[in-house]
C-alpha positions as CSV (number, residue, x, y, z in Angstrom):
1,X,90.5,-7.0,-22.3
2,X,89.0,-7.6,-25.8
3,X,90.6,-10.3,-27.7
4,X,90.8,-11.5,-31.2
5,X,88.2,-14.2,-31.9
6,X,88.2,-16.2,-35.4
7,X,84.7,-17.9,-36.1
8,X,86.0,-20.7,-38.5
9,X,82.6,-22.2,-38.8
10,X,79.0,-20.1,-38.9
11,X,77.4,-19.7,-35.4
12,X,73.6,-19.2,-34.4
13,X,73.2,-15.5,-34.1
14,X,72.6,-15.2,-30.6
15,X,75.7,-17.2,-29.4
16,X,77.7,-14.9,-32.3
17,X,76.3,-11.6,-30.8
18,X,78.0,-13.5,-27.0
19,X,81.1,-13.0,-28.7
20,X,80.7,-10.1,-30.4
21,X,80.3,-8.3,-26.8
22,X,83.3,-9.4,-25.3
23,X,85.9,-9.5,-28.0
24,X,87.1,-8.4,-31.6
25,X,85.4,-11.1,-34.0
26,X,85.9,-12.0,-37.5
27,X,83.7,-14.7,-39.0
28,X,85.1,-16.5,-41.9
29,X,85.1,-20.3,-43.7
30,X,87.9,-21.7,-45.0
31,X,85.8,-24.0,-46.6
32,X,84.1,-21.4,-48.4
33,X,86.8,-20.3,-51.3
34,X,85.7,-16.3,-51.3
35,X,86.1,-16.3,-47.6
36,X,89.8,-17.9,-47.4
37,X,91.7,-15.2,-47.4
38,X,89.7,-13.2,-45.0
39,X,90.5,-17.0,-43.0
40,X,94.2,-16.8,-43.1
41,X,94.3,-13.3,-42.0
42,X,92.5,-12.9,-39.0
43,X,94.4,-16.6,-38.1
44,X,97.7,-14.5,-37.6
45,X,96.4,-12.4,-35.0
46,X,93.7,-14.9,-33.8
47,X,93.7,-15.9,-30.0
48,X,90.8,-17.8,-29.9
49,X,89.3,-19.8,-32.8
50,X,85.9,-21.7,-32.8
51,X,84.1,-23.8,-35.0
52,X,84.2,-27.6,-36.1
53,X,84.7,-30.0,-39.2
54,X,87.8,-28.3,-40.4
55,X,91.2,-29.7,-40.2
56,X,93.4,-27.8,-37.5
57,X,96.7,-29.4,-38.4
58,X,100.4,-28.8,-37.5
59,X,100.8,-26.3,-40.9
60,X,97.5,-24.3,-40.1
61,X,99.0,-23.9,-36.0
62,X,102.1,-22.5,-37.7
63,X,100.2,-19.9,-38.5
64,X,98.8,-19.0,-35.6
65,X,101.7,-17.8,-33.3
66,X,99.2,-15.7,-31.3
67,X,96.3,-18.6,-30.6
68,X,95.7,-19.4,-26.8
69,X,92.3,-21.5,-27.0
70,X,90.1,-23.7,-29.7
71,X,86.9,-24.2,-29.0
72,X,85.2,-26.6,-31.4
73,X,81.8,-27.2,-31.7
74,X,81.8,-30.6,-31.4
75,X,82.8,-33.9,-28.9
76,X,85.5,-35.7,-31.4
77,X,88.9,-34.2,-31.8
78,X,90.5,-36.1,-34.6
79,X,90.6,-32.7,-36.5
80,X,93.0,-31.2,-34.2
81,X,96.7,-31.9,-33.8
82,X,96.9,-32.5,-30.4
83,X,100.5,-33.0,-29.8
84,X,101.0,-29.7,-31.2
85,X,98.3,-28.1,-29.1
86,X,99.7,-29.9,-26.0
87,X,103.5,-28.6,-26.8
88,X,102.8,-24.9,-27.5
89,X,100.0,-25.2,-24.3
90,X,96.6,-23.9,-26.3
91,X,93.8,-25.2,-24.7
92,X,91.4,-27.3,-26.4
93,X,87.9,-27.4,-25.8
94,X,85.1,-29.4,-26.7
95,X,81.2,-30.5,-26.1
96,X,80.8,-33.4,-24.3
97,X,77.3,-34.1,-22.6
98,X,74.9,-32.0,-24.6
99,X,74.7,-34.5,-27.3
100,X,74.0,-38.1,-26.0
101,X,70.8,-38.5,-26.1
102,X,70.7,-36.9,-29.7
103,X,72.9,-39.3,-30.8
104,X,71.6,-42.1,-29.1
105,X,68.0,-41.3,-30.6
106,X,69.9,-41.7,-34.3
107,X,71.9,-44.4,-33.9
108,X,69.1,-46.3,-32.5
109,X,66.8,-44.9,-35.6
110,X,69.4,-46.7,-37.7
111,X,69.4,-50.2,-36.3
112,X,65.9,-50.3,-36.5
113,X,65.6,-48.9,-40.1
114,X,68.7,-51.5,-41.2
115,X,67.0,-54.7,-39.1
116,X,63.2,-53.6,-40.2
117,X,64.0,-52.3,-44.0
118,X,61.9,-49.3,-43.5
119,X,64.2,-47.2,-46.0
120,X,64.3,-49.9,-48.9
121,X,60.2,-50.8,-48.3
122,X,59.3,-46.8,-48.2
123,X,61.1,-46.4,-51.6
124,X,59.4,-49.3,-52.6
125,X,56.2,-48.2,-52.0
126,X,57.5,-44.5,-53.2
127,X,58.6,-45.6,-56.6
128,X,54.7,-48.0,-57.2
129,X,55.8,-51.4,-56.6
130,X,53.5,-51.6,-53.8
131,X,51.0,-53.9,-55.6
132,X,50.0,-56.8,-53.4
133,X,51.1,-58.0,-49.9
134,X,55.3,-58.5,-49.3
135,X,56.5,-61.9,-49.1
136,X,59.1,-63.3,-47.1
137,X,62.0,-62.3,-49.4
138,X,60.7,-58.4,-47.7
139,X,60.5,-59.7,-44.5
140,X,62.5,-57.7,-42.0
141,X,63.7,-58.8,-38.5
142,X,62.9,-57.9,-34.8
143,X,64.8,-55.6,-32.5
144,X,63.0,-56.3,-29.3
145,X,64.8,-59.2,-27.7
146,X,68.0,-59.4,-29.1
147,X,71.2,-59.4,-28.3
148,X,72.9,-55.9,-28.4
149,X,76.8,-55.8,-28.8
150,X,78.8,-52.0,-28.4
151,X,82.0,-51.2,-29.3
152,X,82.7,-48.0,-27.0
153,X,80.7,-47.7,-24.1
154,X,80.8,-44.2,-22.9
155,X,78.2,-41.7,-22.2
156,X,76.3,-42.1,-25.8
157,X,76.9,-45.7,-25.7
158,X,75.4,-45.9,-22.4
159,X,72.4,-43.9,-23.4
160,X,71.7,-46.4,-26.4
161,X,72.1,-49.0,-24.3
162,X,69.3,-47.8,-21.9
163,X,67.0,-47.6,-25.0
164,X,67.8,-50.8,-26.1
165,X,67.6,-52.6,-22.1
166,X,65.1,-50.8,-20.7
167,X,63.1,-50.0,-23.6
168,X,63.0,-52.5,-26.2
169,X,64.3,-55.9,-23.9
170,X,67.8,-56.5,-25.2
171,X,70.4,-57.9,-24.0
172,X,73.4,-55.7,-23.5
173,X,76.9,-56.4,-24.1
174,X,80.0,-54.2,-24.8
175,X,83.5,-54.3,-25.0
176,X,86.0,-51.0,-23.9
177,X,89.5,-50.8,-22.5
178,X,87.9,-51.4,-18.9
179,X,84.6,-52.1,-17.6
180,X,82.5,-49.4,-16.6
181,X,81.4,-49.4,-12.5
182,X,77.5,-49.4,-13.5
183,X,76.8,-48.6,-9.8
184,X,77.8,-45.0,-10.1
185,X,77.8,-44.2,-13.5
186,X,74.5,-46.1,-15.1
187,X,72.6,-47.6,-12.2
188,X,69.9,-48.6,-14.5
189,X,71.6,-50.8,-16.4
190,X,73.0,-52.7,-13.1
191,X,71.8,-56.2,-14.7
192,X,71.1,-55.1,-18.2
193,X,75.0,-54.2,-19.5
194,X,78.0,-56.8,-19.4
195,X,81.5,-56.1,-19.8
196,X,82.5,-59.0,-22.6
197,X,85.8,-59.9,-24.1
198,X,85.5,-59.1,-27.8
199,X,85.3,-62.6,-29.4
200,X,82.8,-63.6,-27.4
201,X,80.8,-60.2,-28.2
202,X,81.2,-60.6,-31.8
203,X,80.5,-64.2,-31.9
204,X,76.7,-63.6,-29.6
205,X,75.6,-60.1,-30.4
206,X,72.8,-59.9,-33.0
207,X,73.4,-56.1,-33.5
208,X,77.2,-54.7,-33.2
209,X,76.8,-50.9,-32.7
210,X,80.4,-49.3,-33.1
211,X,80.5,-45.9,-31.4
212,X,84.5,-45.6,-30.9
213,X,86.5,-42.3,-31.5
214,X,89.2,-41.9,-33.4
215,X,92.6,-42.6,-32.5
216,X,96.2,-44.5,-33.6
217,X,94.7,-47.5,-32.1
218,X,91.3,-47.6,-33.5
219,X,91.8,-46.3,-37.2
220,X,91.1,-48.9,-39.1
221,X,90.2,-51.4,-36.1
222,X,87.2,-53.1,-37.6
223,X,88.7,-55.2,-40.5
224,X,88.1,-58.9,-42.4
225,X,88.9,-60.2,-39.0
226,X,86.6,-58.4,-36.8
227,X,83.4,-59.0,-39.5
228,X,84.4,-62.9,-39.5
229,X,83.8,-63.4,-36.4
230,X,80.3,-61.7,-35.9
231,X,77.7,-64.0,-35.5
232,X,76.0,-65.4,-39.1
233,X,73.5,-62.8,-39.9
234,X,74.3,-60.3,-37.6
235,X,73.8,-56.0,-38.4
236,X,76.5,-53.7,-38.0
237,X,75.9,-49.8,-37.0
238,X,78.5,-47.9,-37.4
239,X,77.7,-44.1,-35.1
240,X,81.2,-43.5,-34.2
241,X,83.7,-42.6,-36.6
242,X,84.4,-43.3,-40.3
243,X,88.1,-44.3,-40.5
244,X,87.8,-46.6,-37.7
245,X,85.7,-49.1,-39.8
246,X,87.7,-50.5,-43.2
247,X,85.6,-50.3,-45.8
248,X,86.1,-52.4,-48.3
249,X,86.4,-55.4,-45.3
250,X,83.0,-54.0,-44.6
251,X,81.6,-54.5,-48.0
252,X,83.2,-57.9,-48.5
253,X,81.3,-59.2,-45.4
254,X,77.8,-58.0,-46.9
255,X,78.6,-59.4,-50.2
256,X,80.7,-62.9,-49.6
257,X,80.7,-63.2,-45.5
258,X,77.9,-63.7,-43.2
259,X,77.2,-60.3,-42.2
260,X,73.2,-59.3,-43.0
261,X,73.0,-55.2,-43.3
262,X,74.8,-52.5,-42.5
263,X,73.7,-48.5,-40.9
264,X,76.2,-45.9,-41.3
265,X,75.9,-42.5,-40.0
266,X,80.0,-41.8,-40.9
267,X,82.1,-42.7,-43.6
268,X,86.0,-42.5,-44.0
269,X,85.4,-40.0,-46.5
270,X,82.8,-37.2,-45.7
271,X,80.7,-36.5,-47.7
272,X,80.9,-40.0,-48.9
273,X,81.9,-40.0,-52.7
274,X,79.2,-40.5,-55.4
275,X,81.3,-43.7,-56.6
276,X,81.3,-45.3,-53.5
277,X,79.6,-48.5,-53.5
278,X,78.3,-48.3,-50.0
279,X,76.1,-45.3,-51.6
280,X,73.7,-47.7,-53.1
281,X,74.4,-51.2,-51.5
282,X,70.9,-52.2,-51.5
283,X,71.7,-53.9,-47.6
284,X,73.3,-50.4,-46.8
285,X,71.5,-47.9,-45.0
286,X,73.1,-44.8,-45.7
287,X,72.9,-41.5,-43.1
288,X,74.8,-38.1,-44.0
289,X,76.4,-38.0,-40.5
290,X,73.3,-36.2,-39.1
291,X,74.2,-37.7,-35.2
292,X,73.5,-34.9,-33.4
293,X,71.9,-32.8,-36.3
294,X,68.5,-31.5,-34.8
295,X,67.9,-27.5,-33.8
296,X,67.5,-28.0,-30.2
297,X,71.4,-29.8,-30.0
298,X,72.9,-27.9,-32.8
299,X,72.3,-24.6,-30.5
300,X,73.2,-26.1,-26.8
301,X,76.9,-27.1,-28.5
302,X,77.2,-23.8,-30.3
303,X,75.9,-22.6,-26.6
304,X,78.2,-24.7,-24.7
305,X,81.7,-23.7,-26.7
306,X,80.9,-20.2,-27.1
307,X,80.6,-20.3,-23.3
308,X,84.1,-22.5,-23.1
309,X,85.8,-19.8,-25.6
310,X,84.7,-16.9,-23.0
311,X,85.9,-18.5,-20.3
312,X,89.1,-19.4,-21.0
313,X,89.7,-16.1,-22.9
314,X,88.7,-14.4,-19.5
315,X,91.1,-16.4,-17.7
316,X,88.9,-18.8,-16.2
317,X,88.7,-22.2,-16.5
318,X,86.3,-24.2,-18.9
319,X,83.9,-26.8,-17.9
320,X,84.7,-28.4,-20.9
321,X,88.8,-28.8,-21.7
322,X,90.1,-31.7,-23.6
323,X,93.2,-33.5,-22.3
324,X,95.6,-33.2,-25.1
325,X,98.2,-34.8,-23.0
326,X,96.5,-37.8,-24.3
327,X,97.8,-37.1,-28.1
């Protein structure tokens, strides 16, 4: 039985054409002002919507009395309004898995662009200033050897943590609501990885790597209090979410507390705002929230939700479904 599909966000052609066979499909972008009202009619009738980065919030439900499944292109949820979804029984989907390693790769691309100043020394060459041999005052520092503190430690913190044990000689600690049972999740890191209370992870880690998601308890969880007690001189990578870090806390520690640098790959706001000072902090590395942003993982999620939106619209059950019971 052919259903009504609403593409809320642009999808390689080949996973579009999936779609396209099985089920009545309009593509539009509420983001895109020409395309809007195309948006909110096809949402009336819509009984599966996919896409990502677009705010699926208890008004935008109410106008979808017909929906039965979102599939979003993506592994955070913090766009959808999951007690809502949970009380009127749409499933929610999502990508988990076909992005770790992705992620991994740039997060740990940013702590070793912040600890070595590779962006700030390439613009310095870039601009001509490159005219005799850098002093100490340029000096970066090593990775290799030391200690490596997460906040988060699921599958893409695990997967940085490999790269940074197995590959580059680090010390691993990190700090979630439980510890994780290495034996049968990450037996490679049996020895490398340590469940630490969070004082004592701020207070040794040379590199604090924050890859939380968003929820009411971690909004806004890394404040004054949490960059006081990192360890003098320590770098802080932030390849979770924005809004869990508070950023004016964050820009008081690089420019009155101890804290060296800081790598962002999210902001609170997104795009960040040209007249936010983190934009040109000259100890801020700066990414446009490119995580996962490379072909080859940009088409396996597209892949893997158009395959979770086909299932569930079929009846069967997704590999992927979120547990909005959690809202």
């Amino acid at each position: 039985m052919r259903k009504k599909v609403l593409v809320f966000r642009e999808l390689p052609e080949d996973q579009l054409a999936r779609l396209q066979a099985a089920h009545d499909v309009t593509v539009a972008n509420p983001r895109v002002a020409a395309q809007r009202p195309a948006f909110d009619a096809a949402l009336a009738e819509a009984q599966g919507l996919i896409g990502s980065s677009f705010p699926v919030d208890d008004a935008l439900l109410a106008r979808a009395p017909k929906l039965e499944v979102i599939s979003s292109v993506s592994v955070g949820v913090d766009n959808y309004a999951l007690a809502a979804l949970h009380e009127r029984g749409i499933l929610l989907c999502h990508t988990p898995g076909v992005l770790d390693e992705t992620v991994a790769d740039t997060v740990f691309a940013l702590l070793m662009a912040t600890s070595r100043r590779v962006v700030e020394l390439s613009n310095l060459v870039r601009v001509g200033h490159w005219n005799k041999n850098i002093g100490e005052d340029l000096f970066g520092f090593d990775v290799h050897g030391k200690t490596l503190g997460l906040l988060g430690f699921g599958r893409i913190g695990q997967a940085i943590a490999r790269r940074a044990a197995l590959g580059f000689g680090m010390p691993v600690l990190y700090h979630a609501r439980r510890p994780v049972d290495l034996a049968a999740q990450a037996p490679e890191l049996q020895g490398h990885a340590a469940h630490t209370p969070l004082d004592e992870l701020l207070a040794r880690a040379d590199i604090v790597v924050a890859m939380l998601p968003l929820s009411d308890s971690t909004r806004g969880m890394i404040d004054a209090s949490v960059f006081a007690r990192m360890k003098p001189g320590a770098i802080f990578i932030n390849g979770g979410r924005g809004a869990t870090v508070q950023e004016p806390a964050l820009l008081a520690a690089l420019d009155h507390g101890t804290l060296r640098a800081a790598g962002l790959d999210v902001f609170a706001t997104e795009p960040l705002p040209n007249d936010s000072p983190l934009r040109t902090h000259a100890r801020v590395t700066p990414l446009p929230h490119i995580g996962s942003a490379t072909h080859e993982t940009r088409h396996a999620m597209a892949e893997l939700a158009t395959t979770n939106l086909l299932k569930a619209l079929a009846g069967e059950r997704p590999s992927a479904v979120y547990d909005t019971a959690f809202a």
